[in-house]
C-alpha positions as CSV (number, residue, x, y, z in Angstrom):
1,X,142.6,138.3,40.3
2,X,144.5,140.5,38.2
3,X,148.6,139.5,37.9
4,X,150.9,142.6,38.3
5,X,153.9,143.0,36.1
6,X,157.2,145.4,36.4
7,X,158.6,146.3,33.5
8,X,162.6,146.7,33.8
9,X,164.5,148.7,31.1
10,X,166.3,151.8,30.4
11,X,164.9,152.3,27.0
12,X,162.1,153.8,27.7
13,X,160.6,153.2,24.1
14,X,160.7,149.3,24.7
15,X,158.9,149.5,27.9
16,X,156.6,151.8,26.1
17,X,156.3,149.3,23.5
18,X,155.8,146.9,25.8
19,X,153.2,148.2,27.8
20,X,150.9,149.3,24.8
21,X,151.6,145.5,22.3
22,X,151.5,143.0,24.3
23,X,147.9,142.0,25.6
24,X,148.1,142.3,29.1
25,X,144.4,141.8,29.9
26,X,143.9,138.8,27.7
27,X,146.6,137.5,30.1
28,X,145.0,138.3,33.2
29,X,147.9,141.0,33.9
30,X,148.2,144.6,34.1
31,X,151.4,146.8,34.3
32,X,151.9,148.5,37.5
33,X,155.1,149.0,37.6
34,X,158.2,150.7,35.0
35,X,162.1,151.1,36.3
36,X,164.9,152.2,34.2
37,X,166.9,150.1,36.2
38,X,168.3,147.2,38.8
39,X,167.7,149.7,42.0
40,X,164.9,151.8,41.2
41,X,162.5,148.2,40.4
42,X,163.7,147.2,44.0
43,X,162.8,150.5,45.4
44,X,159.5,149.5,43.9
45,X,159.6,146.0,45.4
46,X,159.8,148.0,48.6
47,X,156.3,148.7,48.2
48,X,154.6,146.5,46.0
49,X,154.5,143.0,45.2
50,X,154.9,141.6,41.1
51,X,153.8,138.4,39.9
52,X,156.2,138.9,37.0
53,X,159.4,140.8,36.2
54,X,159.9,141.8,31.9
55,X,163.8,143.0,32.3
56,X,166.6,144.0,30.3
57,X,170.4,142.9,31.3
58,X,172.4,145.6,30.3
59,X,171.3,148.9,32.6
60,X,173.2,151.4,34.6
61,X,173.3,151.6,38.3
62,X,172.3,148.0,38.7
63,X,172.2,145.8,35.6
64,X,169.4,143.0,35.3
65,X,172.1,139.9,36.7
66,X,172.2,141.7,39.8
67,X,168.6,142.4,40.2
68,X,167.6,139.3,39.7
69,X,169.9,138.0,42.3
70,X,168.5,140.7,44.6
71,X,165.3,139.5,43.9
72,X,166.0,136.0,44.9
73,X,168.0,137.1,48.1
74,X,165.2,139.0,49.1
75,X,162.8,135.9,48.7
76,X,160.7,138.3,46.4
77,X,157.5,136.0,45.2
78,X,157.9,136.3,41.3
79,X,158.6,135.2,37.9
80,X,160.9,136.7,35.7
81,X,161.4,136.3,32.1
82,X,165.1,138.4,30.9
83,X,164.9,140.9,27.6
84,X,168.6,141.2,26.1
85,X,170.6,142.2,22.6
86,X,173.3,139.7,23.8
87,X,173.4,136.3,22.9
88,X,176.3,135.4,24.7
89,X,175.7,131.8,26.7
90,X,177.6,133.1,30.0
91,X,174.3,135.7,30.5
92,X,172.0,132.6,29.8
93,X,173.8,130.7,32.1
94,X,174.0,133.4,34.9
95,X,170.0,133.7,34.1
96,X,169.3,130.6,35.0
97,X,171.4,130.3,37.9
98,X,169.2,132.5,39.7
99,X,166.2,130.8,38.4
100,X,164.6,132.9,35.6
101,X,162.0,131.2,33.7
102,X,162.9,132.3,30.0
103,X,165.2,134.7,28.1
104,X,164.1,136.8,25.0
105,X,166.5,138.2,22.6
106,X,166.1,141.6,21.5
107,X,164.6,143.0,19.1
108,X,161.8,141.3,20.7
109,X,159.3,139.3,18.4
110,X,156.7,140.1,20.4
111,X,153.8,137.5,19.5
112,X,156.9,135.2,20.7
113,X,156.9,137.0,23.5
114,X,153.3,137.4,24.2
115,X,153.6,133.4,24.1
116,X,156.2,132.7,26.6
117,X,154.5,135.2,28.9
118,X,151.2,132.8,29.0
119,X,153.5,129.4,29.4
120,X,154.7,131.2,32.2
121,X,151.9,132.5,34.2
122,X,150.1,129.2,33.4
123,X,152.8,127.3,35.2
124,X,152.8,130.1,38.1
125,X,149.2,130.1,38.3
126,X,149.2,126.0,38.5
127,X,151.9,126.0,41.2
128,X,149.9,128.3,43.4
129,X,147.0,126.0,43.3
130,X,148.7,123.1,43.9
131,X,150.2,125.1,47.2
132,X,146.9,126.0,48.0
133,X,145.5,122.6,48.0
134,X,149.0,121.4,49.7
135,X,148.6,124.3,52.4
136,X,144.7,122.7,52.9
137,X,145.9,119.4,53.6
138,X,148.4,120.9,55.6
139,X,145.9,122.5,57.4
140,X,143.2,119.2,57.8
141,X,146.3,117.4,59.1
142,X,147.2,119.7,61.6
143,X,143.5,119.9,62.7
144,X,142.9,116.5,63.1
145,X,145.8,116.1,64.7
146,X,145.0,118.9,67.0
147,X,141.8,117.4,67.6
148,X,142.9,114.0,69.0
149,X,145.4,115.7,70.9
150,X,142.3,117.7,72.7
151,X,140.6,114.5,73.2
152,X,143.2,113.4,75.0
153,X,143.3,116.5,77.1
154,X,139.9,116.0,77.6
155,X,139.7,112.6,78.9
156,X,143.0,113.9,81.4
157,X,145.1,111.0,79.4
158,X,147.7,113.6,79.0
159,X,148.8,116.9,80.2
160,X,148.5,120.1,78.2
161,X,152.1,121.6,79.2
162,X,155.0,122.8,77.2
163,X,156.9,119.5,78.7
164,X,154.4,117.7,75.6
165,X,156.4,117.5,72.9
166,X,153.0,117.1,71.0
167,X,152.3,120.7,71.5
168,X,155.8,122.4,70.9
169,X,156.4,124.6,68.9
170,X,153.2,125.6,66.7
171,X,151.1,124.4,68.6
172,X,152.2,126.0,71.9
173,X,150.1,128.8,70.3
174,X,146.9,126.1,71.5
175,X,148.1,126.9,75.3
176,X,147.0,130.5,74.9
177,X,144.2,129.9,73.5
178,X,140.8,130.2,75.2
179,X,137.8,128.0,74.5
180,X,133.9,127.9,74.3
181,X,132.8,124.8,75.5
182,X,129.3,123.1,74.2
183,X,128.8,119.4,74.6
184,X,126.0,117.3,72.9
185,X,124.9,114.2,74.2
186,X,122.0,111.9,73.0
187,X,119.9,111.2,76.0
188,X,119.5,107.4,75.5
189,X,117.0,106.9,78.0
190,X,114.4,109.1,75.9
191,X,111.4,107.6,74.1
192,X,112.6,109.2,71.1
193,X,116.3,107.7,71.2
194,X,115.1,104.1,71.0
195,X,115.9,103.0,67.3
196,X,119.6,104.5,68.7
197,X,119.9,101.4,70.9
198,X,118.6,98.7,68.7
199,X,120.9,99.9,65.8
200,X,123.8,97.7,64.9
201,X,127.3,98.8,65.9
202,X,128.0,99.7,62.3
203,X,125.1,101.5,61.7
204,X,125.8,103.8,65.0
205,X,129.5,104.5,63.8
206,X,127.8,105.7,60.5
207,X,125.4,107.8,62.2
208,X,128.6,109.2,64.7
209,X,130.5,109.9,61.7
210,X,127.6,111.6,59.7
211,X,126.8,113.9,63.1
212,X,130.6,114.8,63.2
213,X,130.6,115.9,59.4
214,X,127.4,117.9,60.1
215,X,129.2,119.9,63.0
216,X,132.3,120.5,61.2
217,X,130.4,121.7,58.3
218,X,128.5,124.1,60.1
219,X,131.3,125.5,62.1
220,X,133.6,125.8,59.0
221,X,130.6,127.2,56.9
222,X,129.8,130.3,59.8
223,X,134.0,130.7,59.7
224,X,134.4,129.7,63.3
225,X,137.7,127.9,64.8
226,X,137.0,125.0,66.1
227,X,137.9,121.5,66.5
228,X,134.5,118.7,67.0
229,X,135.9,115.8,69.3
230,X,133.7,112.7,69.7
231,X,134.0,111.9,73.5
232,X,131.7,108.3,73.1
233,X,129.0,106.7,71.1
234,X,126.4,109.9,71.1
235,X,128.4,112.7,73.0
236,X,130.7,115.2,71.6
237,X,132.4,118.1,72.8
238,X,132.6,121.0,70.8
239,X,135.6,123.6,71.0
240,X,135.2,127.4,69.1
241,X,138.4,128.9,69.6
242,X,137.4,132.3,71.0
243,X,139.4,135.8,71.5
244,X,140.3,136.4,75.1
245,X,140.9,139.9,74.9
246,X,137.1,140.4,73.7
247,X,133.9,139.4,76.4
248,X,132.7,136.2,76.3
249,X,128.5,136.4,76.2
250,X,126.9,133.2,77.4
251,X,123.7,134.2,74.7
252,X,126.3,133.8,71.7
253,X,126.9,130.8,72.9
254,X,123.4,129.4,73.2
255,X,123.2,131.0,69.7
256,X,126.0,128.5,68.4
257,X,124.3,125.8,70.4
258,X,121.0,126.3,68.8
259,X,122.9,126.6,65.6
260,X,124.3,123.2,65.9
261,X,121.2,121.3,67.2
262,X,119.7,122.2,64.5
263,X,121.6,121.2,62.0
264,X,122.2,117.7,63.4
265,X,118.1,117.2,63.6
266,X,117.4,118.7,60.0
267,X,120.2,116.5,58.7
268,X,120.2,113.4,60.9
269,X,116.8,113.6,62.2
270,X,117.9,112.9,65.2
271,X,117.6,115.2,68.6
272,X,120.4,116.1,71.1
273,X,120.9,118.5,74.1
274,X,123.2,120.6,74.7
275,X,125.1,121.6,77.6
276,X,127.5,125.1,77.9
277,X,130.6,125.9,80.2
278,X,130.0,128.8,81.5
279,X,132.8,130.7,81.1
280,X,135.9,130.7,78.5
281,X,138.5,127.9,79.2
282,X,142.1,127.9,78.5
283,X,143.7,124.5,77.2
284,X,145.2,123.4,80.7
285,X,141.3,123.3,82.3
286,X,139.2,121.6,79.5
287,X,138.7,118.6,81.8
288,X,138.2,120.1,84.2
289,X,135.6,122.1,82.5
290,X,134.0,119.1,80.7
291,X,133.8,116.9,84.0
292,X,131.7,120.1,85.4
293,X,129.3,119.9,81.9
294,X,129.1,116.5,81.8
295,X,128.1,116.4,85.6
296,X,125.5,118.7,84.9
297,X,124.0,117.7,82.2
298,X,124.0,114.1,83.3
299,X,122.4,114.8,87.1
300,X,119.8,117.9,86.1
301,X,116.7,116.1,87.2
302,X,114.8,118.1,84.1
303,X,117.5,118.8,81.6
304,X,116.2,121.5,79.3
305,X,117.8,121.2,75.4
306,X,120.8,124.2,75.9
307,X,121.2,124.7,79.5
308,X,124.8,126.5,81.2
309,X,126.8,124.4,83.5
310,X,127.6,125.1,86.4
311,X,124.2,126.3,87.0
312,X,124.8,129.2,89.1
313,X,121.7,129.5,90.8
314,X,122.2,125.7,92.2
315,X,123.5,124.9,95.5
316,X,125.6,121.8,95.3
317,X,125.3,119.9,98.5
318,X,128.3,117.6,100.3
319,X,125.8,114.5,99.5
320,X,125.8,115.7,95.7
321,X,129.2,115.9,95.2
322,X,130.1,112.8,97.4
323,X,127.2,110.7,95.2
324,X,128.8,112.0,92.1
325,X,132.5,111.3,93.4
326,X,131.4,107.7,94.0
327,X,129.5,107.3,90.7
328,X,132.7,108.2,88.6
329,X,135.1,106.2,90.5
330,X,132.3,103.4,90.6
331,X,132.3,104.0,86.6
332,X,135.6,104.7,86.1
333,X,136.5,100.6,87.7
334,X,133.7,99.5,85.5
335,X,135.4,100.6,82.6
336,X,139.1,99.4,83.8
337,X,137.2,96.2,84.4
338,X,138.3,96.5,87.9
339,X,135.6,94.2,90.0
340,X,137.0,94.6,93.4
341,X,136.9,98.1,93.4
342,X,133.2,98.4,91.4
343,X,132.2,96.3,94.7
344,X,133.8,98.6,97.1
345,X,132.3,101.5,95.4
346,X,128.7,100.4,95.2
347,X,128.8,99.4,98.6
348,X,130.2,103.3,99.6
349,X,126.9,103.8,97.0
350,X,124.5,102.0,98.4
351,X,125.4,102.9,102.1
352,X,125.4,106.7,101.2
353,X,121.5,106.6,99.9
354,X,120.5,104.7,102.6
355,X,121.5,107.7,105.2
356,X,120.0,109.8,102.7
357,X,116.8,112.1,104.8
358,X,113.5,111.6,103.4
359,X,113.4,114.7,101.7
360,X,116.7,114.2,99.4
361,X,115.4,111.0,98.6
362,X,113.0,112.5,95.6
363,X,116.5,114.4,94.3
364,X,118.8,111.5,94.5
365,X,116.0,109.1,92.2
366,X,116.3,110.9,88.7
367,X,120.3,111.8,89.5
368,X,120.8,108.1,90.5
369,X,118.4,107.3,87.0
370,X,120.9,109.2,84.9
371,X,123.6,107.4,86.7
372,X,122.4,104.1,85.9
373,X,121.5,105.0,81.9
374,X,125.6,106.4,81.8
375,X,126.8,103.4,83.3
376,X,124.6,100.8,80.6
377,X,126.4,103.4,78.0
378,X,129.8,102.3,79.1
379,X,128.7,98.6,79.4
380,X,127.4,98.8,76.1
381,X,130.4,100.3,74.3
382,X,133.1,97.3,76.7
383,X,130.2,94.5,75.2
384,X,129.8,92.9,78.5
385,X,125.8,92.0,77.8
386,X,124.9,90.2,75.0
387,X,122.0,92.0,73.2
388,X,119.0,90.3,74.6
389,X,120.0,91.1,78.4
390,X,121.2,94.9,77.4
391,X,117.5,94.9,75.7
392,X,115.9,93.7,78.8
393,X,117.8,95.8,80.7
394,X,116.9,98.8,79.1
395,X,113.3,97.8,79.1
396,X,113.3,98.1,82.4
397,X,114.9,101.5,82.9
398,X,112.8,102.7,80.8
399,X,109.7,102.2,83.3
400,X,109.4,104.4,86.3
401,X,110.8,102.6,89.5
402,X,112.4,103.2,92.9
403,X,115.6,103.3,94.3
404,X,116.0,99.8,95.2
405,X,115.4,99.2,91.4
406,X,117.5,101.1,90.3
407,X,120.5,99.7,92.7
408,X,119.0,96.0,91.5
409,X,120.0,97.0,88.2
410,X,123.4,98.5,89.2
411,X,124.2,95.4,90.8
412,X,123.2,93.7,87.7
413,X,125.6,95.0,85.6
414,X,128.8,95.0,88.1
415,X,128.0,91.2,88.8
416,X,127.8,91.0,84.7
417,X,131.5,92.7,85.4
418,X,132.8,90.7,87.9
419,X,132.0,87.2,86.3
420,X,133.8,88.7,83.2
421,X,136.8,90.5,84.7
422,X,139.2,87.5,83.9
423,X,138.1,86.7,80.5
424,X,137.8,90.6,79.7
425,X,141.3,91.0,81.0
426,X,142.8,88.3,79.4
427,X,140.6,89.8,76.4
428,X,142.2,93.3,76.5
429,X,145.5,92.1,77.0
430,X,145.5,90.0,73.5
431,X,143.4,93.0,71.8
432,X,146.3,95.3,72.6
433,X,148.7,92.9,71.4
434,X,147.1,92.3,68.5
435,X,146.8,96.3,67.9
436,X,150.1,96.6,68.6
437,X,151.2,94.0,65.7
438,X,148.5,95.7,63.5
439,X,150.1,99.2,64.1
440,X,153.6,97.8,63.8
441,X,153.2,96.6,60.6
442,X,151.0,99.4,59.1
443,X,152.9,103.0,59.9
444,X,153.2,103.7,56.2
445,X,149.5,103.8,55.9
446,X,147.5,106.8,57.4
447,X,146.2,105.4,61.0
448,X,143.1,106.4,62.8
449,X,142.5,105.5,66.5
450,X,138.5,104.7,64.9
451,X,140.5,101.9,62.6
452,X,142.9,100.8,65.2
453,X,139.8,100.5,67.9
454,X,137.8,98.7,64.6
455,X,140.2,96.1,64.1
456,X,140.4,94.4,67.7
457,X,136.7,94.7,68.2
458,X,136.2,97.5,70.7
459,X,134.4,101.5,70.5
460,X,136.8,104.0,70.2
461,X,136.5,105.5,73.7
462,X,137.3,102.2,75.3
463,X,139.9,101.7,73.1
464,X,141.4,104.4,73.8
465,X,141.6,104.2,77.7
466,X,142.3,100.6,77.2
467,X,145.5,102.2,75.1
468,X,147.1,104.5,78.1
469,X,146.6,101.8,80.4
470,X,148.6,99.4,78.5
471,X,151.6,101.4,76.9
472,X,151.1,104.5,79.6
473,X,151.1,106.8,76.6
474,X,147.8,107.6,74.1
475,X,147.4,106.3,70.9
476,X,148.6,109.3,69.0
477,X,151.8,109.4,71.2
478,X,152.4,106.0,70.6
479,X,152.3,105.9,66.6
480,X,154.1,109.2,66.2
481,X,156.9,107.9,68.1
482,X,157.3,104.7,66.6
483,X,157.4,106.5,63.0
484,X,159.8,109.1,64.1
485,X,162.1,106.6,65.5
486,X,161.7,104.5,62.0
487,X,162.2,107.8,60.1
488,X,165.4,108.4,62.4
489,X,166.9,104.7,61.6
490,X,166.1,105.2,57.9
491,X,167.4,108.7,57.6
492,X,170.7,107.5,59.0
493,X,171.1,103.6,57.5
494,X,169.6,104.3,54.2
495,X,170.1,106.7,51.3
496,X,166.5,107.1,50.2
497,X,164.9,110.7,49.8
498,X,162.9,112.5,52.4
499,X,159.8,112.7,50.7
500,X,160.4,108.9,50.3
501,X,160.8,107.8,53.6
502,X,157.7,110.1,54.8
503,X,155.8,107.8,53.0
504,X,157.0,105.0,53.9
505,X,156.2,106.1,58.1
506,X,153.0,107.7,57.1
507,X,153.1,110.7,55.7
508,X,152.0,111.5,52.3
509,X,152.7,115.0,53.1
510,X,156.6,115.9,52.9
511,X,156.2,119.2,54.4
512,X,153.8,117.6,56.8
513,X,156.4,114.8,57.9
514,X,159.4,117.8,58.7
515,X,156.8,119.5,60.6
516,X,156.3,116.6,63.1
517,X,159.7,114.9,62.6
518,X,161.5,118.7,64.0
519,X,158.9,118.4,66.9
520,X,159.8,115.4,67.7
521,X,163.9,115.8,67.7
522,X,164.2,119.9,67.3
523,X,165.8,119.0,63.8
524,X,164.9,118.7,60.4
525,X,165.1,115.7,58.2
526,X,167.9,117.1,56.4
527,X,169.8,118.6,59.3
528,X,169.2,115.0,61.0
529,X,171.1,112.9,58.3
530,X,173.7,114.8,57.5
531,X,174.8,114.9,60.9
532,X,173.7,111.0,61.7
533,X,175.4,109.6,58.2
534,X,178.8,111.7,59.1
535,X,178.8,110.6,62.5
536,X,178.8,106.6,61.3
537,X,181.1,107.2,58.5
């Protein structure tokens, strides 16, 4: 892109001069712009924008000093380099006071001149990259961030109200926001999923992370907002940022399903389905909305590959919605590690399809089949079977069988549970101490809950739940605060630089650290010492 230049100066046969000598296009610059003085170039300013200002000191009206001061009041975007017959030091020191990259003494030497122009530009042109690629970081941080704050939404560990300090400010924008939903789960009780389950643990977190990259890429490479949030080993939940004000067609979004399925089976090889809220969701009723996809998509008796949840032309019975009350409460104690209330759920389980009539007996088999294949998922990512019995268990979901099968199997794995639930508590309790030491002693580096879950052993879903129980806040809410409240201590004990101490909690990013750190106490770093370090003093 082509610079623009203003030429200052009330001689008109030097801007002349200037705009016909010096070779503007070999500079990447054009003139678009000539003033004879200080208040006719910021009438122009008014109305255009310069990369650089050429300008003479001595004009009537409004001599260059002032204009240049203007100019910086103004927060006008530009370089300027000062023309002038004087060579009085109290102009070059007034120049550079208001921050003008060079001064030229008349009469101009103009290859000089022609020179200083391209040391300039080159500097100008290097600064606005490196804000660019600042600005992009900026902007992958701020995702990401976003992005485990959504999980956490998600999984209902936290609320999505203006109370969050998490989502003041900027990102109060989020609670406006309105959503398409898509999740994409790997059925893992298909023929075609079973090199998934005999992979190691490391080799599934490099096939999660590889699926992630491919969504991303997709979404970013079509220009759709979006944030891609791994819910568990093989699902994820897919957010496009969507405009409320325009109607939402469910076909566009099977179009983005589509989109996305195929790019995860032409790039991983593997296959996924796809499930679709059916309507856009604002920020306060994702999990809501994801508890009504995830329902679906786990009970459909004959899932198609994109299918919309909830399916409108389904009539949800009170011995559906009781079946699937019981089988989330059941699998929500499983993954607390809660035995006594896994055995008063299966009980409520077991008593509820035994009153089932003959004919919702066929229904409840496949519902109570995908049931049993979530609930080996959950097992599988807590380790409570070794490998040989979750192999032999699987071998035998994986043959057609009744009901009393499949309870024999349920049973299986919540007896698994309770012969574990002391040692696995005992377990979790020195796993979050030891996370908690392993955080404590590495805020300066950039934290991920996938490293902090890697460390003690555990999949990052369980982790995380493990997490809120424990410190009744989420992982992201925990680290945040402990490196604000470092940053605070530091900022007011110590006499080392802002940009310093951001990196010393975390942040490599200055701009990124004042961002959070004014969320976090509705002041900036700056603001923050100088009215800490007075108060002590």
């Amino acid at each position: 892109m082509t610079g623009k230049v203003l030429l200052v100066d009330d001689e008109p046969h030097i801007t002349r001069n200037l705009e016909k000598v010096i070779p503007w296009e070999m500079l990447g610059l054009s003139v678009s712009g000539i003033a004879k003085n200080g208040m006719e170039a910021l009438e122009l300013f008014e109305s255009d924008c310069f990369d650089l200002v050429l300008c003479d000191i001595r004009m009537p009206v409004m001599d260059g000093l002032e204009l240049v001061k203007q100019i910086r009041e103004r927060e006008f975007d530009c370089d300027i380099i000062m023309l002038s017959g004087y060579q009085d030091f109290a102009y070059t020191r007034a120049a550079i006071q208001y921050g003008v990259q060079d001064y030229v003494l008349k009469p101009i030497p103009y290859d000089e001149l022609t020179g200083v122009i391209a040391r300039v530009m080159s500097n100008q042109r290097l600064k606005k990259k490196q804000l660019s690629e600042e600005r992009q970081k900026l902007g992958k941080m701020t995702d990401l961030a976003s992005e485990k704050i959504l999980y956490d939404i998600l999984m209902d560990y936290t609320e999505a109200t203006t109370s969050n300090w998490l989502i003041e400010r900027e990102e109060q924008s989020i609670l406006d926001q309105q959503y398409a939903m898509i999740v994409l789960d790997l059925i893992v009780s298909s023929e075609l999923t079973k090199d998934w389950r005999e992979w190691s643990d490391k080799e599934r977190k490099l096939w999660n992370f590889a699926v992630c990259n491919v969504l991303r890429e997709k979404l970013q490479q079509n220009g759709y907002r979006h944030a891609v949030i791994q819910i568990r080993d093989g699902e994820w939940c897919v957010l496009i940022d969507c405009d409320p004000a325009q109607p939402f067609h469910i076909d566009q979004a099977k179009n983005w399903a589509g989109m996305l399925l195929t790019a995860v089976k032409n790039h991983v090889k593997l296959s996924l389905n796809a499930g679709i809220y059916r309507e856009l969701t604002p920020i306060t009723s994702l999990s809501q909305a994801y508890k009504h996809v995830q329902q679906g998509m786990q009970l459909a008796p004959n899932q198609e590959p994109i299918a919309v949840y909830p399916d409108s032309s389904a009539v949800s019975s009170s011995e559906d919605q009781a079946f699937w009350d019981t089988s989330e409460k059941l699998i929500g104690a499983v993954k607390r590690g809660d035995a006594t209330t896994v055995d008063d759920e299966l009980k409520r389980m077991t008593k509820q399809l035994q009153l089932l009539r003959e004919p919702s007996v066929g229904r409840f088999k496949p519902m109570l089949h995908y049931f049993v294949v979530n609930l080996m998922r959950e097992t599988k990512e807590m380790g409570i079977f070794s490998r040989e019995q979750e192999e032999l268990l699987w071998k035998k979901l994986d043959r057609r069988f009744g009901i009393k099968d499949l309870l024999s199997v349920i049973q299986q794995v919540t007896s698994a549970l309770a012969d574990k639930s002391t040692d696995k508590r005992k377990q979790s309790e020195r796993s979050m101490l030891e996370v908690k030491l392993f955080l404590d002693r590495n805020l300066f580096r950039d934290l991920s809950v996938e490293e902090a879950a890697t460390h003690v052993g555990l999949s990052t879903s369980y982790f995380s739940l493990l997490f809120k129980q424990t410190f009744n806040e989420t992982f992201i809410e925990y680290v945040t605060k402990q490196r604000m409240e470092k940053a605070k201590s530091m900022l007011s004990g110590t006499s080392k630089s802002i940009s310093q101490i951001a990196k010393e909690v975390g942040y490599a990013e200055r701009r990124y650290f004042t961002k959070v750190f004014m969320k976090y106490t509705g002041e900036n770093p700056t603001d923050y010492r100088n009215g800490h370090q007075s108060a002590t003093n």
